[in-house]
C-alpha positions in Angstrom: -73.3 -28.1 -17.4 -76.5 -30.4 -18.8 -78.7 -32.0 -16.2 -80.8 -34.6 -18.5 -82.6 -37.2 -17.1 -81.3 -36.2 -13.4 -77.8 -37.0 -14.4 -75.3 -34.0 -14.8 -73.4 -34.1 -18.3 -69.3 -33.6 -17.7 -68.6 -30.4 -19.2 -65.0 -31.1 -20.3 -66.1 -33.9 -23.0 -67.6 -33.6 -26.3 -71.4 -33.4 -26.1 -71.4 -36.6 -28.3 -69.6 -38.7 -25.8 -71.1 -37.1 -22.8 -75.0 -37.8 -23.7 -74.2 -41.8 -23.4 -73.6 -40.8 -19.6 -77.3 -41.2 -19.8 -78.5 -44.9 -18.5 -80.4 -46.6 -22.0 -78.4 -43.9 -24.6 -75.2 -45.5 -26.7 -73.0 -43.6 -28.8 -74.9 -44.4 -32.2 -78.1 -43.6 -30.6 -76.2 -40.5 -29.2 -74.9 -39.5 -32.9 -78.7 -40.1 -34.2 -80.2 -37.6 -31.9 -77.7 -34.7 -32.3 -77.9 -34.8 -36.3 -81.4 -34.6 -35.5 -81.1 -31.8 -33.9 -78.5 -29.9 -36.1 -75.7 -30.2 -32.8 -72.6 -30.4 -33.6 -70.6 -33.6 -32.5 -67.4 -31.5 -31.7 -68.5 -29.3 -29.4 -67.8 -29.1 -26.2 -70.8 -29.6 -23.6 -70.0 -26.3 -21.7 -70.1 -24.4 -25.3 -73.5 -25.7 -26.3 -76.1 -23.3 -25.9 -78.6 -22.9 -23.8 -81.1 -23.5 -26.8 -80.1 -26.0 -27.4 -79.6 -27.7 -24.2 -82.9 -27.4 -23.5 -84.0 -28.8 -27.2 -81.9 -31.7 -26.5 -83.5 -32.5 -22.7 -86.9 -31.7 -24.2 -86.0 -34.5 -27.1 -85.0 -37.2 -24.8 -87.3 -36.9 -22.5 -90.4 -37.4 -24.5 -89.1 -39.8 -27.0 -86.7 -41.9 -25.1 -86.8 -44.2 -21.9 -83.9 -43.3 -20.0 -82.2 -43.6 -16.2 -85.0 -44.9 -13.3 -87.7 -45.7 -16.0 -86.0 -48.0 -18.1 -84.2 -49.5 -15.2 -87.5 -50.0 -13.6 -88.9 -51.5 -16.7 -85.8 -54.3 -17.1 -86.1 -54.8 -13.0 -90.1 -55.6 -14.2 -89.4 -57.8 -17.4 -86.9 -59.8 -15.2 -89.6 -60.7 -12.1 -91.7 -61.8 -14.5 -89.4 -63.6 -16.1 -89.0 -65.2 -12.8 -92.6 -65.3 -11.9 -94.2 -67.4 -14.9 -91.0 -69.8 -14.5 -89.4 -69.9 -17.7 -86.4 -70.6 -18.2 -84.6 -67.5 -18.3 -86.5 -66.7 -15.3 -84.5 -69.7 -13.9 -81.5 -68.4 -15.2 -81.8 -65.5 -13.6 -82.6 -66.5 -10.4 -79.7 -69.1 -10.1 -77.7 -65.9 -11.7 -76.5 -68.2 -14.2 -75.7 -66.7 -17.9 -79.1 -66.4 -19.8 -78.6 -66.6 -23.3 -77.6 -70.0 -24.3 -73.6 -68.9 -23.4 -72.0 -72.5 -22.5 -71.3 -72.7 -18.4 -68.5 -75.8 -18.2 -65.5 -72.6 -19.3 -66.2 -69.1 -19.5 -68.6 -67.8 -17.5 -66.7 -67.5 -14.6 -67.7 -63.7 -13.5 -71.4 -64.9 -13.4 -70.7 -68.1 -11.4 -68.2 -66.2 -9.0 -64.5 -67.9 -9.5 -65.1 -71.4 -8.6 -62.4 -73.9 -9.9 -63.7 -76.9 -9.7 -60.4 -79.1 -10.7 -57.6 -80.4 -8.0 -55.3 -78.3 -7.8 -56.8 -74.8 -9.3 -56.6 -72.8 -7.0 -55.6 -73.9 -3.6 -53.5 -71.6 -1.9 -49.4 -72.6 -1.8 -48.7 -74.8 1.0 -46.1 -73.9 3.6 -42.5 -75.4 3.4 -41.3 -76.7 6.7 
């Protein structure tokens, strides 16, 4: 078992689908940084060795932002947002969708499930 980042890597999966368990790490950037450092994709993460485990930690760590940092650094970016009162800030405080998606259809899981027409869904009235 890895522990990167304070996170525990499964052992069971291939080490290039277990490193995106790490918070700010996809599976490109995940394939990037193991051909880097000569790992192959196909092993397992409970055969890598302990070398290399340790290169890998040693790699993320000092040249990626990962887990609390980078969510701290989102949570920061966003309060500002807020703060100077743009318009994303506004967006985000009103927890509407922030990039220019269209509201009046489709963004139903950021407004919560509101249907706004007669009808939509009102519960089935009792038959006497």
């Amino acid at each position: 078992m890895i522990r990167i980042a304070g996170i525990n890597l499964p052992s069971n999966k291939r080490i290039e689908h277990a490193v995106p368990y790490l918070y700010g790490i996809g599976i490109s950037e995940s394939r990037k940084i193991l051909s880097k450092l000569k790992i192959d994709l196909n092993t397992r993460v409970k055969d890598v060795a302990e070398a290399d485990a340790n290169k890998l930690r040693e790699y993320i760590e000092k040249n990626y932002r990962v887990e609390g940092d980078l969510r701290r650094e989102i949570l920061s970016n966003i309060k500002r947002l807020k703060e100077i009162g743009s318009y994303r800030g506004v967006r985000h405080t009103r927890g509407l969708p922030t990039r220019g998606q269209r509201t009046k259809t489709n963004s139903r899981t950021v407004r919560g499930n509101k249907r706004r027409t007669m009808g939509s869904g009102k519960r089935a009235v009792e038959k006497k």
